[in-house]
OpenMM code with the backbone's topology and positions (N, CA, C; nanometers):
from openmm import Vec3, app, unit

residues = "UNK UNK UNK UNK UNK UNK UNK UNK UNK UNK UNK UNK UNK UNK UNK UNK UNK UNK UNK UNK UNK UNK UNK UNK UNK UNK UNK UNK UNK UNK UNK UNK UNK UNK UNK UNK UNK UNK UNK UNK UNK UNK UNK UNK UNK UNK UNK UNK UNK UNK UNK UNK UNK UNK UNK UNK UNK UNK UNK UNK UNK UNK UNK UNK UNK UNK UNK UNK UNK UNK UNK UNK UNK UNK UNK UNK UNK UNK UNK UNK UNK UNK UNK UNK UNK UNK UNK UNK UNK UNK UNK UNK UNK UNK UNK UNK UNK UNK UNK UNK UNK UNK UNK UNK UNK UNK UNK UNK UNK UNK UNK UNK UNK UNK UNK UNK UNK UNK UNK UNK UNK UNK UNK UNK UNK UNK UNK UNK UNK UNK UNK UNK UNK UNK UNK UNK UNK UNK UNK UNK UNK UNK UNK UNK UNK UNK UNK UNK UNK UNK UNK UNK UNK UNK UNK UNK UNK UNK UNK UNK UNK UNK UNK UNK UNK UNK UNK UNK UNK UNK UNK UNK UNK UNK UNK UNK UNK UNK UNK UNK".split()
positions = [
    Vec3(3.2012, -3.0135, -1.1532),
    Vec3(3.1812, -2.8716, -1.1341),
    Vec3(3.0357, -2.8376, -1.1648),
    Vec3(2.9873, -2.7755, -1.0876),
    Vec3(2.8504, -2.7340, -1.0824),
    Vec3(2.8524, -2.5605, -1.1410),
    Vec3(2.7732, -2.5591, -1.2579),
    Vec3(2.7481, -2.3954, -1.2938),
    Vec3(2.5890, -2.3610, -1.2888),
    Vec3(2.5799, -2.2450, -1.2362),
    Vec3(2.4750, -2.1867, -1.2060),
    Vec3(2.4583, -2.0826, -1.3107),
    Vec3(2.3408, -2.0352, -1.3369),
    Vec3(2.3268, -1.9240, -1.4184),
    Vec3(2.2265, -1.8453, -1.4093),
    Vec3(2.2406, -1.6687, -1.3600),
    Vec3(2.1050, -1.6609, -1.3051),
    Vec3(2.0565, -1.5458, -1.4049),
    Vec3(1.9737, -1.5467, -1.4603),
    Vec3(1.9282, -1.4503, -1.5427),
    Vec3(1.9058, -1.3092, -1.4959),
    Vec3(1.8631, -1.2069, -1.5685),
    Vec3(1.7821, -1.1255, -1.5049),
    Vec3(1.6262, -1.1111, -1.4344),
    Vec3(1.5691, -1.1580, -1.4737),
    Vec3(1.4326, -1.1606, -1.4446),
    Vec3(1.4487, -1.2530, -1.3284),
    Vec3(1.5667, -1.3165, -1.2516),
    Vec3(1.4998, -1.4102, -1.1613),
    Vec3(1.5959, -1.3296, -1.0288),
    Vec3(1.6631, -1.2005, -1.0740),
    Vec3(1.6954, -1.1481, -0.9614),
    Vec3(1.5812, -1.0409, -0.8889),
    Vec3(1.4955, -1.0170, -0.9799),
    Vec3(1.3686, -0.9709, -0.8952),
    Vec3(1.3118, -1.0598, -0.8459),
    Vec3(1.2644, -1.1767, -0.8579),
    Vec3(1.1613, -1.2386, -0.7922),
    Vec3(1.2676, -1.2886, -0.6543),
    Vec3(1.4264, -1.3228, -0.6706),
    Vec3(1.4996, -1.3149, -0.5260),
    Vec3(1.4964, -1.1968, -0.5019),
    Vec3(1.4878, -1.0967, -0.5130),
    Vec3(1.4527, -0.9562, -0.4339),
    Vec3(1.3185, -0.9674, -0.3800),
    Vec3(1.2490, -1.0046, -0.4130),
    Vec3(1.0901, -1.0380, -0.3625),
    Vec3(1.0924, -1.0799, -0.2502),
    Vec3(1.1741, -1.2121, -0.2782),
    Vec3(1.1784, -1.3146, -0.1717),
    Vec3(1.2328, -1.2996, -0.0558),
    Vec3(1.3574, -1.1840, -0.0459),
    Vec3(1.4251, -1.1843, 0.0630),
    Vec3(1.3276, -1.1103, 0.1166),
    Vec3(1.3454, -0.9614, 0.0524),
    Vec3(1.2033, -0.8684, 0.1441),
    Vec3(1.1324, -0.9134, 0.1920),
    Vec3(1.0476, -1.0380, 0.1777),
    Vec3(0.9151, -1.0778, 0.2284),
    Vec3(0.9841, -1.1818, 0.3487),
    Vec3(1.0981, -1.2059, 0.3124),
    Vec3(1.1542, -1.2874, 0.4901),
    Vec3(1.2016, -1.1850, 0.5341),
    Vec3(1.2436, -1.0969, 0.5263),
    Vec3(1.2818, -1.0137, 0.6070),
    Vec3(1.1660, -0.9396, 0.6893),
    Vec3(1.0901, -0.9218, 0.5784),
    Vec3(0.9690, -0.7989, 0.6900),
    Vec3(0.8922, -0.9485, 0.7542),
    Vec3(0.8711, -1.0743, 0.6808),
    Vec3(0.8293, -1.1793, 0.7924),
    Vec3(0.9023, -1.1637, 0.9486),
    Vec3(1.0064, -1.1941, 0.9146),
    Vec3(1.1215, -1.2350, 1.0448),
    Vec3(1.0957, -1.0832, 1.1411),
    Vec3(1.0798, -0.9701, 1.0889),
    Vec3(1.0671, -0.8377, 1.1429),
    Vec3(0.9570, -0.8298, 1.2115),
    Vec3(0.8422, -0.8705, 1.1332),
    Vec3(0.6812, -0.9197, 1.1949),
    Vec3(0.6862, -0.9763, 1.3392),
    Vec3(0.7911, -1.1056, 1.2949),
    Vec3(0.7740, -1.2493, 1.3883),
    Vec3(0.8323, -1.2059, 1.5096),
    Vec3(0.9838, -1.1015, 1.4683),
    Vec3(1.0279, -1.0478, 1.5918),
    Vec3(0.9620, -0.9379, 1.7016),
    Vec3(0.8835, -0.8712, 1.6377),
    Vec3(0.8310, -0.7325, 1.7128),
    Vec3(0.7195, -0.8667, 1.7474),
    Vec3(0.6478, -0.9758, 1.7162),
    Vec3(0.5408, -1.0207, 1.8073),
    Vec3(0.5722, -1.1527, 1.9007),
    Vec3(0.7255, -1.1349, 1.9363),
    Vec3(0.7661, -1.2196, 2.0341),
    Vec3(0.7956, -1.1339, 2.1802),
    Vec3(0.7755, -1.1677, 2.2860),
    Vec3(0.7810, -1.1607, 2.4136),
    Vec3(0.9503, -1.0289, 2.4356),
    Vec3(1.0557, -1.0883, 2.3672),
    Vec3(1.1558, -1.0106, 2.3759),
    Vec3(1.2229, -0.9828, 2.2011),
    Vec3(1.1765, -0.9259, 2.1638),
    Vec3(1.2459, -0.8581, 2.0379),
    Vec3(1.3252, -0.8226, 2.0466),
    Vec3(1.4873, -0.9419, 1.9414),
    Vec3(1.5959, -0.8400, 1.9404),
    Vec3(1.5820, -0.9046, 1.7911),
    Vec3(1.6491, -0.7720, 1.7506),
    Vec3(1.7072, -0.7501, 1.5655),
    Vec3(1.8447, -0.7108, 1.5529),
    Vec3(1.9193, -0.8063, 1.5757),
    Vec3(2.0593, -0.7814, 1.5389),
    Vec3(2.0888, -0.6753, 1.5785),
    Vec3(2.0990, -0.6620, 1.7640),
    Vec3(2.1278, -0.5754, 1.8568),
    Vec3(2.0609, -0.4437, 1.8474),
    Vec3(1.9417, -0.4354, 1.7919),
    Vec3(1.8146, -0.3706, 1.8465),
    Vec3(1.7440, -0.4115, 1.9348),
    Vec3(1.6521, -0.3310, 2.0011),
    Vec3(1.5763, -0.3566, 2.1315),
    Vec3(1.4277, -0.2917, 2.0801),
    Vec3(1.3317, -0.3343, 2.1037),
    Vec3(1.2259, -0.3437, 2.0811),
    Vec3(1.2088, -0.1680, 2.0872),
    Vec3(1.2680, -0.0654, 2.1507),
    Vec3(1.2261, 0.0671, 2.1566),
    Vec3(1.2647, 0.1319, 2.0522),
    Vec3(1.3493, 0.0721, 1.9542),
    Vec3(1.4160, 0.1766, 1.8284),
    Vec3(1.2974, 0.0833, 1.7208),
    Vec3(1.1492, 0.0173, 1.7640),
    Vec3(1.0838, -0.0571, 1.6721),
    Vec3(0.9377, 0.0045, 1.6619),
    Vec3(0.9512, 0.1364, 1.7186),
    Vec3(0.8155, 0.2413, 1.7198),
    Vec3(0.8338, 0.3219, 1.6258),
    Vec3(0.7312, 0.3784, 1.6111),
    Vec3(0.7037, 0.4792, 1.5073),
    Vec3(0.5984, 0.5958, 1.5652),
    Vec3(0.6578, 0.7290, 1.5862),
    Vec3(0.4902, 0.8340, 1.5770),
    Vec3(0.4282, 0.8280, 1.7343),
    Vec3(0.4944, 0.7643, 1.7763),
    Vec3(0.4405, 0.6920, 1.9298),
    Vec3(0.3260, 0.5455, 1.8971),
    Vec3(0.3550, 0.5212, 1.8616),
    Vec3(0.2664, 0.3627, 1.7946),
    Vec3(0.3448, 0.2701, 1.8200),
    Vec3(0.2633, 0.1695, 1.7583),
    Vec3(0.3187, 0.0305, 1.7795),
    Vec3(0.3351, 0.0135, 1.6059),
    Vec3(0.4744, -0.0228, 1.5553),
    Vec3(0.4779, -0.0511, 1.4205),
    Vec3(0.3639, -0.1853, 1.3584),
    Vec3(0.3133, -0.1628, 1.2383),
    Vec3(0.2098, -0.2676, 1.2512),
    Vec3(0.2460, -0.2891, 1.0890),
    Vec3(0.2061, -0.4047, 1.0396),
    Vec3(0.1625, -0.5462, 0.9102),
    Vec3(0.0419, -0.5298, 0.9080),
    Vec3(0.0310, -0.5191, 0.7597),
    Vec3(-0.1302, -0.5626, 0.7259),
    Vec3(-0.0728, -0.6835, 0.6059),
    Vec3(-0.1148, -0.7625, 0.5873),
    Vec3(-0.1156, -0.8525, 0.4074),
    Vec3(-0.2584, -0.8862, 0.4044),
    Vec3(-0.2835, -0.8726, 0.2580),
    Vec3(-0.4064, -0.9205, 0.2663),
    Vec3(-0.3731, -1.0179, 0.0896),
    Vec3(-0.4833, -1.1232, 0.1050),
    Vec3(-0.4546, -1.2365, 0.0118),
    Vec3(-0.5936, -1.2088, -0.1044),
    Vec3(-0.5535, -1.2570, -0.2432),
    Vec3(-0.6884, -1.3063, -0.3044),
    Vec3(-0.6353, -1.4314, -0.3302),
    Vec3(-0.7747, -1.4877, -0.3338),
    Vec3(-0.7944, -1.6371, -0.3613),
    Vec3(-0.8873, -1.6609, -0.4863),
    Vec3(-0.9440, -1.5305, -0.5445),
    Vec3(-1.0613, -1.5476, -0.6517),
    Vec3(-0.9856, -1.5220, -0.7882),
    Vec3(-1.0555, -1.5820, -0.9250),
    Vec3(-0.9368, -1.6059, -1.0260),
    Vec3(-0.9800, -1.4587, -1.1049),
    Vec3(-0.9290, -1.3901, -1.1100),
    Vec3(-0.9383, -1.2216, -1.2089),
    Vec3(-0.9071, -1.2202, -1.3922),
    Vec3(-0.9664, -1.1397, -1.4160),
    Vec3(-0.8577, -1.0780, -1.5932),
    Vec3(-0.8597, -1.0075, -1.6143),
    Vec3(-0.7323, -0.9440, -1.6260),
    Vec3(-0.7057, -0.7722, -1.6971),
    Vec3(-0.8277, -0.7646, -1.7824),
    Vec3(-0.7975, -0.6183, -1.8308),
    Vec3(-0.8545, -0.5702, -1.9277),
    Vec3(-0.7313, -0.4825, -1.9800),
    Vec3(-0.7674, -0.4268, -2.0866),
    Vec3(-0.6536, -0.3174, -2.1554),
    Vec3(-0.7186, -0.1413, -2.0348),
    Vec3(-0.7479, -0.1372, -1.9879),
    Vec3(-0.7503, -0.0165, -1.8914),
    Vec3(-0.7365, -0.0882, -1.7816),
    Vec3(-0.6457, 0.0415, -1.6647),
    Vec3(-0.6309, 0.0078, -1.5463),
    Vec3(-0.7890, -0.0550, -1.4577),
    Vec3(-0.7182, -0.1674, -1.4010),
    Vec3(-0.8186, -0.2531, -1.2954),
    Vec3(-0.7965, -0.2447, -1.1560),
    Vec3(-0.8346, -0.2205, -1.0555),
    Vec3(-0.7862, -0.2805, -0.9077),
    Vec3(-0.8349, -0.4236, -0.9198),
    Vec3(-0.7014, -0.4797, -0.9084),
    Vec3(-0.6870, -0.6100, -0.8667),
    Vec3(-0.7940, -0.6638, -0.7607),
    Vec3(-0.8822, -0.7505, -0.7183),
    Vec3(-0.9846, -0.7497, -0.6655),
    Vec3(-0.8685, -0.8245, -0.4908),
    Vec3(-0.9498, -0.7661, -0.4073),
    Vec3(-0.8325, -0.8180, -0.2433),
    Vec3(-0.7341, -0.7694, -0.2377),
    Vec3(-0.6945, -0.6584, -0.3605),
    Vec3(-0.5629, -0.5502, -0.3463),
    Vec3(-0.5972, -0.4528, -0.2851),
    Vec3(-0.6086, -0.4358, -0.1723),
    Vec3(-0.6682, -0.3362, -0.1250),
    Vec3(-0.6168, -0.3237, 0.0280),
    Vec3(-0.5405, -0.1883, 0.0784),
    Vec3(-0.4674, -0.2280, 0.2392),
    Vec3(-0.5225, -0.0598, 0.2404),
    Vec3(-0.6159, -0.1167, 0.4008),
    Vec3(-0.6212, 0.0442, 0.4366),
    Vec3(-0.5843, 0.0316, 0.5769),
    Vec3(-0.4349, 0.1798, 0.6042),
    Vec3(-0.3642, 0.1303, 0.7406),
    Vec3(-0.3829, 0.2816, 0.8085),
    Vec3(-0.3905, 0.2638, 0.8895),
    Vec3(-0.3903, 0.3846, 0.9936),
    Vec3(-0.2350, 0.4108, 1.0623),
    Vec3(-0.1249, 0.4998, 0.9665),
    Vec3(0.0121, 0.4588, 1.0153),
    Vec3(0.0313, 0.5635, 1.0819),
    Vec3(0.1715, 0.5339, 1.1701),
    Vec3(0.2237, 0.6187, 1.2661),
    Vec3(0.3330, 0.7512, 1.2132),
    Vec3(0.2946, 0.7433, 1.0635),
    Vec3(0.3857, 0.8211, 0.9784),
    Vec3(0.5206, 0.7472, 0.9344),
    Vec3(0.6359, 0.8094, 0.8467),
    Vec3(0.7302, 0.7119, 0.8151),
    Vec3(0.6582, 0.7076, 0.6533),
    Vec3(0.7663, 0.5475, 0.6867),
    Vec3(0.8410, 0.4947, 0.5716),
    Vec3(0.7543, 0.3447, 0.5697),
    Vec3(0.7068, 0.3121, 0.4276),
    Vec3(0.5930, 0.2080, 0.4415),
    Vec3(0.6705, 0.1077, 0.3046),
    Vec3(0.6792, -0.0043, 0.3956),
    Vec3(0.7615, -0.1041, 0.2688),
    Vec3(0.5982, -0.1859, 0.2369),
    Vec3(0.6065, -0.1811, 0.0953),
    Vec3(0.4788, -0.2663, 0.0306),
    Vec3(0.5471, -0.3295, -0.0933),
    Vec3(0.4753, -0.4869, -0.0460),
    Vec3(0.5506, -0.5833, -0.1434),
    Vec3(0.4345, -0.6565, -0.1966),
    Vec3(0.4392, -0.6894, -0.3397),
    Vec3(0.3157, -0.7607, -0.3724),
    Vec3(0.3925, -0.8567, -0.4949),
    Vec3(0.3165, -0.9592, -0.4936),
    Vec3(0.3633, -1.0924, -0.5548),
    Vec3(0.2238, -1.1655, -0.6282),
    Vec3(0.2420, -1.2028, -0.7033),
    Vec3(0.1448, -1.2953, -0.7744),
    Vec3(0.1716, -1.3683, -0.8921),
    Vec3(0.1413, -1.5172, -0.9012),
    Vec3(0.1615, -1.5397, -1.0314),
    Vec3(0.0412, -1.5621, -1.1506),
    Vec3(0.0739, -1.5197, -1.2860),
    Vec3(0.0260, -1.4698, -1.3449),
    Vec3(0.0123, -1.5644, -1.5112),
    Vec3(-0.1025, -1.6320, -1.5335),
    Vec3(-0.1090, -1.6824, -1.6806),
    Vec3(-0.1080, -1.6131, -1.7644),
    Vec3(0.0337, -1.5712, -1.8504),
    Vec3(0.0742, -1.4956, -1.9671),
    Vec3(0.0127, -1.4738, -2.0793),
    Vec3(0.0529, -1.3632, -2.1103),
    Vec3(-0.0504, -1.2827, -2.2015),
    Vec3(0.0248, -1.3585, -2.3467),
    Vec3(0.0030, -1.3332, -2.4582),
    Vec3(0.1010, -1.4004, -2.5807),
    Vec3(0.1951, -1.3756, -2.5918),
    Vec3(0.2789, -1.5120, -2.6442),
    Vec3(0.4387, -1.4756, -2.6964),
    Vec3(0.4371, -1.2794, -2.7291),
    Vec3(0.5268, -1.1794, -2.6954),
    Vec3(0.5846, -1.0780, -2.6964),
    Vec3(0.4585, -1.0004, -2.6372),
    Vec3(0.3165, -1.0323, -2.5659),
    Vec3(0.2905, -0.9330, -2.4979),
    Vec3(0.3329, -0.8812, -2.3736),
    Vec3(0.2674, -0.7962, -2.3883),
    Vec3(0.3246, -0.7126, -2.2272),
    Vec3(0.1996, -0.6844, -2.1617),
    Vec3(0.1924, -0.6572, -2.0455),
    Vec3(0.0886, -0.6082, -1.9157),
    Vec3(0.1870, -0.5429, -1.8210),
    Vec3(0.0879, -0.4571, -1.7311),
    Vec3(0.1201, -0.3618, -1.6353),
    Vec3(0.0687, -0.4028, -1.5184),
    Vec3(0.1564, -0.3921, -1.4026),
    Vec3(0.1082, -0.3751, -1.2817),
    Vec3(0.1166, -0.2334, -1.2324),
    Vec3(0.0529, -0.1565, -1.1373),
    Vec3(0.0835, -0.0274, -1.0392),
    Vec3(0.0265, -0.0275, -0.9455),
    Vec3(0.1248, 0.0435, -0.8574),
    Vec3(0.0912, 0.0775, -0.7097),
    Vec3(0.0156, 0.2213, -0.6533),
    Vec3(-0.0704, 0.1955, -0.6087),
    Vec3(-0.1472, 0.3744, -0.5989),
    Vec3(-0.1324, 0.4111, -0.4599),
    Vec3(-0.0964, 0.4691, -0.4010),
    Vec3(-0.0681, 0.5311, -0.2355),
    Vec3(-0.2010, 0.6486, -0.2326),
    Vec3(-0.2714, 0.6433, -0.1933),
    Vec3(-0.4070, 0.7438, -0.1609),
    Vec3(-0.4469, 0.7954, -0.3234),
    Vec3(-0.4846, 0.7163, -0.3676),
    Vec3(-0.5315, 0.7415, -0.5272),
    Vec3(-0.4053, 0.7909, -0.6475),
    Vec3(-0.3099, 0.7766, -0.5734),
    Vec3(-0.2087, 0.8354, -0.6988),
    Vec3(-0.0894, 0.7375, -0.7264),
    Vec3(-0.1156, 0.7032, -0.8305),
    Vec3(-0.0051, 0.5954, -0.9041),
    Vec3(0.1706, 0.6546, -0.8487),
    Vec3(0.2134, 0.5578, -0.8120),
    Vec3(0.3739, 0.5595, -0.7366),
    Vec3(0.4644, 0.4920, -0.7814),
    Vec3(0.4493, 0.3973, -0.8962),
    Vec3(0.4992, 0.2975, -0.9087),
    Vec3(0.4538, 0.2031, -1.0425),
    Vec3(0.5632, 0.1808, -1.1380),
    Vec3(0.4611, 0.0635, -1.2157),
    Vec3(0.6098, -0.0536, -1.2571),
    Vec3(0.5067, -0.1828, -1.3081),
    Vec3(0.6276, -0.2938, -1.3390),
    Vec3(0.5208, -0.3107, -1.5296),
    Vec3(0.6229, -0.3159, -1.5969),
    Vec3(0.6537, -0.3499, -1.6534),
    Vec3(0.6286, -0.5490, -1.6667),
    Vec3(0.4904, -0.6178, -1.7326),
    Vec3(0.5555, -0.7509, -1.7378),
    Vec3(0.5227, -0.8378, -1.8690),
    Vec3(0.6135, -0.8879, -1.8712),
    Vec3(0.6295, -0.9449, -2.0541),
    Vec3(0.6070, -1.1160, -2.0395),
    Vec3(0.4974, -1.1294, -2.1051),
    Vec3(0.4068, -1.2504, -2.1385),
    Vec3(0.5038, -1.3350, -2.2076),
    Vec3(0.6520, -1.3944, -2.2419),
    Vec3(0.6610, -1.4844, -2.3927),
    Vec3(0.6321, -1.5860, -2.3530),
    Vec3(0.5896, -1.6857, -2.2593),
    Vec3(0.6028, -1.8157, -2.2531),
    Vec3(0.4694, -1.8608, -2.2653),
    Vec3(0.3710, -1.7939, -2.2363),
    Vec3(0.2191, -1.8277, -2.2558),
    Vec3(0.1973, -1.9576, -2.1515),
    Vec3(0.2706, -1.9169, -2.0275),
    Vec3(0.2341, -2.0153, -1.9365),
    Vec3(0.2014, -1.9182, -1.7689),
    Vec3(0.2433, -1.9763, -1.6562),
    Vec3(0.2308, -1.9491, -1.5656),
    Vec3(0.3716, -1.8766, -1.5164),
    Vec3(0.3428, -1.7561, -1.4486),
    Vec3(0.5115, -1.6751, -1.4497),
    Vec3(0.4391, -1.6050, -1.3466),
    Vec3(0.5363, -1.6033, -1.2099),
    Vec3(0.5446, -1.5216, -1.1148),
    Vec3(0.5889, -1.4151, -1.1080),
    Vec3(0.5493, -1.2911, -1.0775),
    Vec3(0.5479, -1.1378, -1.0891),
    Vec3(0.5717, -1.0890, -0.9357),
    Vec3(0.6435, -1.0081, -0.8905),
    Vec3(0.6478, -0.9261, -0.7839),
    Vec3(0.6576, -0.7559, -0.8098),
    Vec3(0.6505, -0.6656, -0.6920),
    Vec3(0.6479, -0.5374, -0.7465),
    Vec3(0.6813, -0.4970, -0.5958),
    Vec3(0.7979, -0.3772, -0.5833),
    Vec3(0.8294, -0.3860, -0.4087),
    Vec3(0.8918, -0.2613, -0.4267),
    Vec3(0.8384, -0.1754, -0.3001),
    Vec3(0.8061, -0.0254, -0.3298),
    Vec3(0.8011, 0.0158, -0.1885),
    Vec3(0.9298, 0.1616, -0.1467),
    Vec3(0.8947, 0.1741, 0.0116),
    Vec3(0.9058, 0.3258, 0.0015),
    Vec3(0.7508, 0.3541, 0.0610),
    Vec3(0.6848, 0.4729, 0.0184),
    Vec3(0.7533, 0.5701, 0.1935),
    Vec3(0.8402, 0.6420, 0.1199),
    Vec3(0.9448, 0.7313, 0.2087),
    Vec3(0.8108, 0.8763, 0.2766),
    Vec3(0.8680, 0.8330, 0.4083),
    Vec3(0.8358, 1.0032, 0.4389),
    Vec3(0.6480, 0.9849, 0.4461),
    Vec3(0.5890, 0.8954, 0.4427),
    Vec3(0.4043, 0.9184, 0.4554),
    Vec3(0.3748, 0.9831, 0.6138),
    Vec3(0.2724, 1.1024, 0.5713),
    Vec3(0.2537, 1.1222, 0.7090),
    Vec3(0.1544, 1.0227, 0.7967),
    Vec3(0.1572, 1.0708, 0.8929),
    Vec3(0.1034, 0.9585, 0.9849),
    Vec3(-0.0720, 0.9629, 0.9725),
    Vec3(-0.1561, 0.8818, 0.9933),
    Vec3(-0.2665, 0.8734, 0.9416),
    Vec3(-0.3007, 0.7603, 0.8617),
    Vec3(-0.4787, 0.7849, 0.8104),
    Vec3(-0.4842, 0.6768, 0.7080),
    Vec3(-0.4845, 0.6750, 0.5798),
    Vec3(-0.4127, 0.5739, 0.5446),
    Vec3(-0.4178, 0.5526, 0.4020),
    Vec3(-0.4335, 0.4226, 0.3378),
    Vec3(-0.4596, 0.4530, 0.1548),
    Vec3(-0.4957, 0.3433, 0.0837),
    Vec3(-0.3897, 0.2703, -0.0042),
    Vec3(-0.3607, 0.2073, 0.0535),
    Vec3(-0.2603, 0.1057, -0.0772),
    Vec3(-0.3311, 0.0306, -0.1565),
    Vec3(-0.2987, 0.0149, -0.2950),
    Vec3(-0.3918, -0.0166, -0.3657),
    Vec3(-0.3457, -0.0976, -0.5002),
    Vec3(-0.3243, -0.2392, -0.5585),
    Vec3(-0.2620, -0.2758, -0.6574),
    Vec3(-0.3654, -0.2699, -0.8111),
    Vec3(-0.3107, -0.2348, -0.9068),
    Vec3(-0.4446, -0.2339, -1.0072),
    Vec3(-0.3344, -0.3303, -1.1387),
    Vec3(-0.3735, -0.3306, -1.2292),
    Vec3(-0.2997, -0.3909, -1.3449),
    Vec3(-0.4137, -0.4138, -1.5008),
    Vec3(-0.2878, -0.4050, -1.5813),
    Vec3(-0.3912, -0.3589, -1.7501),
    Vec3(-0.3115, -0.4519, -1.8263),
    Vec3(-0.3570, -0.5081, -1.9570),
    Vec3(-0.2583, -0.5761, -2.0652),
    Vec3(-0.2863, -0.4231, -2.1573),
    Vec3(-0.1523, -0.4487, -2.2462),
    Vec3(-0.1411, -0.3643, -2.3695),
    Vec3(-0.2546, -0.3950, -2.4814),
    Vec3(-0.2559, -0.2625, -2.5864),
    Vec3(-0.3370, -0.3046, -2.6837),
    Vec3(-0.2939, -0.4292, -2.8177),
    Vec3(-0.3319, -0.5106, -2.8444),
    Vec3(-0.2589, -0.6154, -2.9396),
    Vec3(-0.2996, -0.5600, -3.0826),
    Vec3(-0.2619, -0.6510, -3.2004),
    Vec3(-0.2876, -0.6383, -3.3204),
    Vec3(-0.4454, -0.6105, -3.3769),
    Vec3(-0.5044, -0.5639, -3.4827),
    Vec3(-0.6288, -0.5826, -3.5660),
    Vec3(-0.7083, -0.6754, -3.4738),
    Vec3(-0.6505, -0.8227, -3.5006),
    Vec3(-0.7532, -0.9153, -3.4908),
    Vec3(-0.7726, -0.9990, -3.3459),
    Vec3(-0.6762, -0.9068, -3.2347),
    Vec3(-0.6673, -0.9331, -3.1159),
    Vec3(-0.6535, -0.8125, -3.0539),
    Vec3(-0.7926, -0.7067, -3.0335),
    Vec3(-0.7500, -0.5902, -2.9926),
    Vec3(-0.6866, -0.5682, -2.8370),
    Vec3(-0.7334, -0.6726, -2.7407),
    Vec3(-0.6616, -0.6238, -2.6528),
    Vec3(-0.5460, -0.7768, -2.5686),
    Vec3(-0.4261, -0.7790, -2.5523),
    Vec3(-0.3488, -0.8876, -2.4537),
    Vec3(-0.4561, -0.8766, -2.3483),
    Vec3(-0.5157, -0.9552, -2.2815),
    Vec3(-0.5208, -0.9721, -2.1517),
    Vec3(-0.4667, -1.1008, -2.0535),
    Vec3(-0.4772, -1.1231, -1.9474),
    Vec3(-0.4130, -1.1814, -1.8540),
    Vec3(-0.4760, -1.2127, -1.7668),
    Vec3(-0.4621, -1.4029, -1.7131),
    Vec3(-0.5827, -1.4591, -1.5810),
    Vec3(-0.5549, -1.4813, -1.5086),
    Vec3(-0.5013, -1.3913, -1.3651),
    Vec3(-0.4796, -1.4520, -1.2582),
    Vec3(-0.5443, -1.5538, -1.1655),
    Vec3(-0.4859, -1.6516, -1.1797),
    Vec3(-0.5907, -1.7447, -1.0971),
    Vec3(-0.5595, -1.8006, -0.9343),
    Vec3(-0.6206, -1.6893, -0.8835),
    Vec3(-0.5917, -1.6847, -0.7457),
    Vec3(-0.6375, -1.7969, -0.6255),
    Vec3(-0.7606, -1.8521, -0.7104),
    Vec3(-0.7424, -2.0232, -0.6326),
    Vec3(-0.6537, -2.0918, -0.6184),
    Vec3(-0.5936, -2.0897, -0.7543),
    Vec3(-0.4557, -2.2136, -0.7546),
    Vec3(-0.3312, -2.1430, -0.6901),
    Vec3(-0.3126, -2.0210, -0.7027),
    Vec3(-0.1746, -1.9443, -0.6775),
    Vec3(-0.2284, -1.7729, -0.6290),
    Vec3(-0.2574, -1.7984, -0.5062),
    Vec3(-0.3265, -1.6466, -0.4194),
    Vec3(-0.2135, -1.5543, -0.4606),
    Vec3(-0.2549, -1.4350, -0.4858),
    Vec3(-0.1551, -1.3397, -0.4947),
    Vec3(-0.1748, -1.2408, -0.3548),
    Vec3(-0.0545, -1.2031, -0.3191),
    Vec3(-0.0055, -1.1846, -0.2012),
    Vec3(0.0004, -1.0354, -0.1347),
    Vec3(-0.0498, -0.9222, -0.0721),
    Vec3(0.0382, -0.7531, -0.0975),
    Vec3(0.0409, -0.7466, 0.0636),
    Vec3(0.1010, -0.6792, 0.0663),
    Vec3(0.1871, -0.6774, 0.2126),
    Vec3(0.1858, -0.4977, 0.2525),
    Vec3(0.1972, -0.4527, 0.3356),
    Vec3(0.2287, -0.3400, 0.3750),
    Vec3(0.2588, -0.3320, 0.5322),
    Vec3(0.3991, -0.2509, 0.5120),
    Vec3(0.4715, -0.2633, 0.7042),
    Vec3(0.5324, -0.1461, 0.6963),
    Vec3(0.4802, -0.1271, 0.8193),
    Vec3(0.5581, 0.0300, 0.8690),
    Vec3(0.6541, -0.0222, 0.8908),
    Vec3(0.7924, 0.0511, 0.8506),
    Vec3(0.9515, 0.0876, 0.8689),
    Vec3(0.9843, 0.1229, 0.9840),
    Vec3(0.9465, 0.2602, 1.0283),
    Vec3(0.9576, 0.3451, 1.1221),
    Vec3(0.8719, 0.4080, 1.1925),
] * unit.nanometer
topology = app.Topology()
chain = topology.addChain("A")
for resn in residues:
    res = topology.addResidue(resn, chain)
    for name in ("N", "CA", "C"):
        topology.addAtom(name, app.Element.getBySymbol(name[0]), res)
């Protein structure tokens, strides 16, 4: 008998995972010759009179918090949408701050924070982080998606947790797709 056991923390990063095949497979379908989606037809796949569109953009350069908010450096999506509903998914993994610290990620939609995760350092190793957020109702036009992230303040003699993403070895990932 085989037992499985799945914690909490690893049903977000499978929530990550499906989203990002799904809006893949959604991508892959709207840029094939005949798009069908489980008896959709390529005309219920517009938005605004547009063509629904993907942006992801990658870093590859290695970063570190600070204890105040940072933009993540290559977090940065500026889309010209057809209005709607905007699914943005971002992933990265992350060299942990100390046993019981914590750090922040957030999401900013045209300069205003929408969103934050919560992420807790105990292993003082390498730990993958996601954050997945679908910004309802944006009017049509352009806008800035934007990922930033901070460590908490620590003890006396360690005033601030910080945190090294090292985006050579493990690119962190942000995605943004029009819905509708």
């Amino acid at each position: 008998m085989v037992s499985v056991q799945i914690q909490k923390k690893d049903l977000w990063f499978l929530s990550a995972i499906m989203i990002f095949l799904i809006g893949a497979g959604y991508v892959i379908a709207w840029g094939s010759e005949n798009p069908v989606l489980h008896g959709h037809d390529a005309s219920e796949i517009v938005g605004g009179g547009g063509t629904i569109q993907s942006v992801q953009v990658v870093g590859n350069t290695n970063i570190q918090s600070t204890c105040n908010w940072l933009d993540m450096d290559d977090m940065i999506i500026i889309l010209d949408t057809n209005g709607g509903d905007i699914l943005l998914v971002f992933s990265a993994s992350v060299e942990s701050w100390e046993n019981s610290a914590y750090g922040y990620l957030r999401l900013l939609v045209d300069g205003a924070p929408v969103h934050n995760v919560l992420l807790h350092g105990g292993n003082q190793g390498i730990e993958t982080f996601s954050m997945n957020w679908i910004e309802k109702d944006l009017a049509a036009g352009t806008h800035t998606f934007k990922i930033q992230w901070k460590g908490t303040p620590g003890p006396v003699f360690n005033p601030c947790y910080e945190a090294i993403q090292s985006g050579a070895a493990y690119p962190r990932v942000f995605n943004a797709i029009e819905l509708n």
